[in-house]
C-alpha positions as CSV (number, residue, x, y, z in Angstrom):
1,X,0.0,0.0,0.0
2,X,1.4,3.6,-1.2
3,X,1.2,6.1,1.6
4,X,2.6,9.8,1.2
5,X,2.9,11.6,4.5
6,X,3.2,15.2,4.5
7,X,4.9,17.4,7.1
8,X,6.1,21.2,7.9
9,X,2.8,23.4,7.2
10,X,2.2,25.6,9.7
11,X,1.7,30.0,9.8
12,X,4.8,32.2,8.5
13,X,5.1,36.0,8.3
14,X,6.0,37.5,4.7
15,X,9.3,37.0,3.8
16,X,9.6,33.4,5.8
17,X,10.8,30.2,5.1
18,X,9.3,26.7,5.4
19,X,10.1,23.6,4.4
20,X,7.6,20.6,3.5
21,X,8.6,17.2,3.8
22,X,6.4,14.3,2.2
23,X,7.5,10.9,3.4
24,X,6.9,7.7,1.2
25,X,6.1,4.3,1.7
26,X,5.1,1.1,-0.4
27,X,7.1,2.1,-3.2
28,X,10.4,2.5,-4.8
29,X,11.3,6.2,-4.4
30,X,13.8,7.0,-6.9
31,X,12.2,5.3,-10.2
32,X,8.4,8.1,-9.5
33,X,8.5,11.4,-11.0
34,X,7.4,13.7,-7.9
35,X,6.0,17.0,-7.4
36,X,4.5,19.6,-5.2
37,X,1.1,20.8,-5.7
38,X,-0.9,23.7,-4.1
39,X,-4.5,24.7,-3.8
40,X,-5.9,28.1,-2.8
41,X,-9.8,28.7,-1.6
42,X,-11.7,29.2,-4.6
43,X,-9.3,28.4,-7.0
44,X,-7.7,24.9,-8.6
45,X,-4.8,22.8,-7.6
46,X,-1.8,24.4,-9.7
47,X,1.4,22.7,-10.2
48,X,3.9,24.0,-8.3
49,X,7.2,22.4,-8.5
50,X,8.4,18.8,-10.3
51,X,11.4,16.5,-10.5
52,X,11.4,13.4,-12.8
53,X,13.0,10.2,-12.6
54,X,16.4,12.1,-14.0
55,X,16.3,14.9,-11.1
56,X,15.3,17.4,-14.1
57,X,13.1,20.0,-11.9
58,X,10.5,22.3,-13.2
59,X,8.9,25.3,-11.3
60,X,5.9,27.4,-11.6
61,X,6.4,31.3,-12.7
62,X,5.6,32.3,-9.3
63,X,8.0,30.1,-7.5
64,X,10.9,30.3,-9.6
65,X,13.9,31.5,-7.4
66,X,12.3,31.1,-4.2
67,X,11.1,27.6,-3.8
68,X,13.5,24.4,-4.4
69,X,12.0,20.8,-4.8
70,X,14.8,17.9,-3.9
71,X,14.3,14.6,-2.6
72,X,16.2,12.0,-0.6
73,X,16.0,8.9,-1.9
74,X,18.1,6.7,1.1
75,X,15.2,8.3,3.3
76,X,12.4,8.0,0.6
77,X,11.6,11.3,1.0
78,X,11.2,14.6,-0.7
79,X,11.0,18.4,0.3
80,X,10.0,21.5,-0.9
81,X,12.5,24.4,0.7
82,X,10.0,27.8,0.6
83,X,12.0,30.9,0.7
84,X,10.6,34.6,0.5
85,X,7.0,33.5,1.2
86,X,4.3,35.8,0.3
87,X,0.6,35.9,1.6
88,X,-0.2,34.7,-1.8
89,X,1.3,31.0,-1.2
90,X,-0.9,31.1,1.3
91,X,-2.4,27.2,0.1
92,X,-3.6,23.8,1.2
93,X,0.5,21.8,-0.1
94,X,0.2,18.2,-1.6
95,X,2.6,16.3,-2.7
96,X,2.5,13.7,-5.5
97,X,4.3,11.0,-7.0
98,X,3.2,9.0,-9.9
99,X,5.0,7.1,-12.4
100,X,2.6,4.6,-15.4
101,X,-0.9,4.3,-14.0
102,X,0.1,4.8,-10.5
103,X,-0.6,8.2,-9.3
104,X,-0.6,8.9,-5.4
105,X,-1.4,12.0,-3.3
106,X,-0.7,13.3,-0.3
107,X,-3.1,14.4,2.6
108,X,-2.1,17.9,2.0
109,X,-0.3,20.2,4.7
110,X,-1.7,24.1,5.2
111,X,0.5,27.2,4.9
112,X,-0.7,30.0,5.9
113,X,2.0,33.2,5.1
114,X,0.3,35.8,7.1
115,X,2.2,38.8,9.7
């Protein structure tokens, strides 16, 4: 059974740093493509940062030079390192990992960037 176990939400002023760790189990880390997710009230779940199997990462416009998505595959876990937050990251944080037909989610971990 795939499990994804989110960590490292929590309330930051503007201008903080976080950083969100998702913990997997039940599969074999390093062969997923992996990536952070947000959601905002009202609006959709937007891509925010990606890493495939070849540690190519991809980030959002609105992310780029702040945020950092790396993963640690001896631990079989991955992070999101959130620099120069702004109330507009302000999100419901879910990360994913999928990889053929197997696509698995997190429970999803709150930030809240608020002074």
């Amino acid at each position: 059974q795939v499990q994804l176990v989110e960590s490292g939400g929590g309330l930051v002023q503007p201008g903080g740093s976080l950083r969100l760790s998702c913990a997997a189990s039940g599969i074999i880390f390093s062969i997923y493509a992996m990536g952070w997710y947000r959601q905002a009230p009202g609006k959709q779940r937007e891509l925010v940062a990606a890493m495939g199997t070849g540690d190519l990462t991809n980030y959002a416009d609105s992310v780029k030079g702040r945020f950092t998505i790396s993963r640690d595959t001896a631990k079989n876990t991955m992070y999101l390192q959130m620099n120069s937050l702004k109330p507009e990251d302000t999100a419901v944080y879910y990360c994913n990992v999928k990889r053929g037909v197997g696509d698995y989610w997190g429970q999803g971990t709150q930030v809240t960037v608020s002074s």
